[in-house]
C-alpha positions as CSV (number, residue, x, y, z in Angstrom):
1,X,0.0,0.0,0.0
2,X,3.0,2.2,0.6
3,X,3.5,2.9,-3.6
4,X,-0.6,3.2,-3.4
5,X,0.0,6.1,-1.3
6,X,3.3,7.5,-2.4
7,X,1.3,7.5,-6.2
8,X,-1.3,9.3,-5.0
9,X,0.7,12.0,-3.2
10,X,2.4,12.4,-6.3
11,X,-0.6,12.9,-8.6
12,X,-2.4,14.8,-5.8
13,X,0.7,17.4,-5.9
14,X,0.9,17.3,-9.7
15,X,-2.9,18.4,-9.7
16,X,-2.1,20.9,-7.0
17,X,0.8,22.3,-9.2
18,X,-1.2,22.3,-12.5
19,X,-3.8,24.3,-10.6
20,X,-1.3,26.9,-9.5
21,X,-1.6,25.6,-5.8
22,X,1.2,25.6,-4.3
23,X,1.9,22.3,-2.4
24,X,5.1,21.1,0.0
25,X,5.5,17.6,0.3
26,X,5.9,16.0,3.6
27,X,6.0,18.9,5.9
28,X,5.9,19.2,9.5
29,X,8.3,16.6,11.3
30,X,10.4,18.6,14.1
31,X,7.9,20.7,15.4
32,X,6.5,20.8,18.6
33,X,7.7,19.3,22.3
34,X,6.1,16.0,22.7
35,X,5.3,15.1,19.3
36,X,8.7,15.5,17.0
37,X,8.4,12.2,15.3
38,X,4.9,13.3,13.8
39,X,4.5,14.4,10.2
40,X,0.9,15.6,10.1
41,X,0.9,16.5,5.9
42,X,2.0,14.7,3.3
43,X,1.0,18.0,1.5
44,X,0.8,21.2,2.8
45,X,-1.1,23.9,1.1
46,X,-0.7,27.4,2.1
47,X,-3.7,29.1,1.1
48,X,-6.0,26.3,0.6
49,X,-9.4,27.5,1.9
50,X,-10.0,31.5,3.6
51,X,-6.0,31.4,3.6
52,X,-5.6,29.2,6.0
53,X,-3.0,26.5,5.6
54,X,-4.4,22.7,5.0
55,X,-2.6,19.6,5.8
56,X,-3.6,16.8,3.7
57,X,-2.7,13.3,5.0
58,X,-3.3,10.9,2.5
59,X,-4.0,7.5,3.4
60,X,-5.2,4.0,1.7
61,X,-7.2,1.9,3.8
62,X,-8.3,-1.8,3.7
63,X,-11.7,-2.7,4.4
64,X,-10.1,-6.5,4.5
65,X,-8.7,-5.2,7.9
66,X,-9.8,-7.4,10.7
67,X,-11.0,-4.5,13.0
68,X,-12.8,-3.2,10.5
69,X,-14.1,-6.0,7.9
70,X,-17.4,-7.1,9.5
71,X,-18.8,-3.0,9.2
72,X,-16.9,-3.0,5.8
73,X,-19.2,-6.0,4.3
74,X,-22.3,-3.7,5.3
75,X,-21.8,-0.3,4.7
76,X,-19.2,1.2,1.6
77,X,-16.8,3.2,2.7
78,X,-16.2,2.3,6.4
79,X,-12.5,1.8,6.3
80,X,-11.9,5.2,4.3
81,X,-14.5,6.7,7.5
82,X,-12.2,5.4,10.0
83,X,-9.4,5.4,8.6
84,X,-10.1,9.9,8.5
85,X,-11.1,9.5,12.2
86,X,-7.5,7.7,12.9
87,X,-5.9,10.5,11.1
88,X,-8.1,13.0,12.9
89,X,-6.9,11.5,16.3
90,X,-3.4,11.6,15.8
91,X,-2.4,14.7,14.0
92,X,-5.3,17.2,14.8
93,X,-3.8,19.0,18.3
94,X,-0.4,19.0,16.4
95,X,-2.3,20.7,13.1
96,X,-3.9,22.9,15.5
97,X,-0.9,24.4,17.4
98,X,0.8,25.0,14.0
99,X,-2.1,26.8,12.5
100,X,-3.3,24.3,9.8
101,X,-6.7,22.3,9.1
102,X,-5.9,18.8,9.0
103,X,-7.6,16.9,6.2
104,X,-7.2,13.2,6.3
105,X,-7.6,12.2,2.6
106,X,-8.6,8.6,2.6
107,X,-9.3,6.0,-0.1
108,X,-10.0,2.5,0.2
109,X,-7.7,-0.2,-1.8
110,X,-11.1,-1.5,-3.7
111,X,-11.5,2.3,-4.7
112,X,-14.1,3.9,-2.6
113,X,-12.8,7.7,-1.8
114,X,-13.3,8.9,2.0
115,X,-15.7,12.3,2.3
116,X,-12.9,14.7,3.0
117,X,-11.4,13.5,-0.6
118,X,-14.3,13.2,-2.5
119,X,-14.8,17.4,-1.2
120,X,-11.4,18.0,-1.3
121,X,-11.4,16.4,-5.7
122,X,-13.9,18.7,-6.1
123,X,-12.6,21.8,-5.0
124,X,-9.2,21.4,-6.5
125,X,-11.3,20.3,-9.6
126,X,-12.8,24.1,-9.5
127,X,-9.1,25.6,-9.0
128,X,-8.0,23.1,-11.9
129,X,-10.8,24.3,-14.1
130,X,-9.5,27.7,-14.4
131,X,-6.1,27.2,-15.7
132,X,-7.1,24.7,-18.0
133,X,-10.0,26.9,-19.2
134,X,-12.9,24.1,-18.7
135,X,-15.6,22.7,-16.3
136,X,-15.1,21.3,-13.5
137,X,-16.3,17.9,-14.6
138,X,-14.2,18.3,-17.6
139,X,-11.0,19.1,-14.7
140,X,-11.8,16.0,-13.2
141,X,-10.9,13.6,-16.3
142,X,-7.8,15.6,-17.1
């Protein structure tokens, strides 16, 4: 899963960049006291949303995973929900103290997108439309 996600950073920047969004990779690890092993954004962006700073952790989640497979077989999407509350849990209070919105961006290995990446797809798909001079939807397929 680690190329799964290292792929997806890389497209995810690439879109960023092609959007004129400007996007640091893997930012963050050294700051704070307790916490200088953490590295809350695989991106960061700057200005994402009413300039404030978002740092988007990107993660691919099973929903084969034992603690999760029995709510996976029920309801789509369940280890792409958890896996943006695990995210959520460990990297919000260090988000917080350095000024940025953490925004887990989760997708499930079988394809279903967590909500905090289908939202976030869209609205880089309405930054990407401009350059590119097309609809959104037509951003999207790029």
């Amino acid at each position: 899963m680690v190329s799964r996600h290292n792929k997806l950073c890389d497209v995810f920047v690439e879109c960023c960049r092609r959007a004129n969004v400007s996007a640091q990779v893997e930012v963050g690890s050294g700051f704070g006291h307790d916490k200088h092993n953490t590295r809350p954004a695989d991106v960061l962006v700057a200005n994402w949303s009413l300039g404030k700073p978002a740092a988007f952790d990107l993660t691919v989640a099973s929903p084969l995973n034992p603690s999760i497979l029995s709510e996976a077989g029920v309801t789509a999407g369940s280890a792409a929900k958890e896996a943006e509350c695990r995210k959520h849990d460990a990297n919000d209070p260090k988000c917080s103290e350095l000024g940025w919105k953490c925004t887990p961006l989760a997708v499930e290995t079988y394809g279903c997108w967590g909500a905090k990446a289908r939202e976030t797809v869209s609205h880089l798909a309405t930054r990407l439309a401009i350059p590119m001079r097309c609809t959104k939807s037509q951003a999207t397929v790029a």
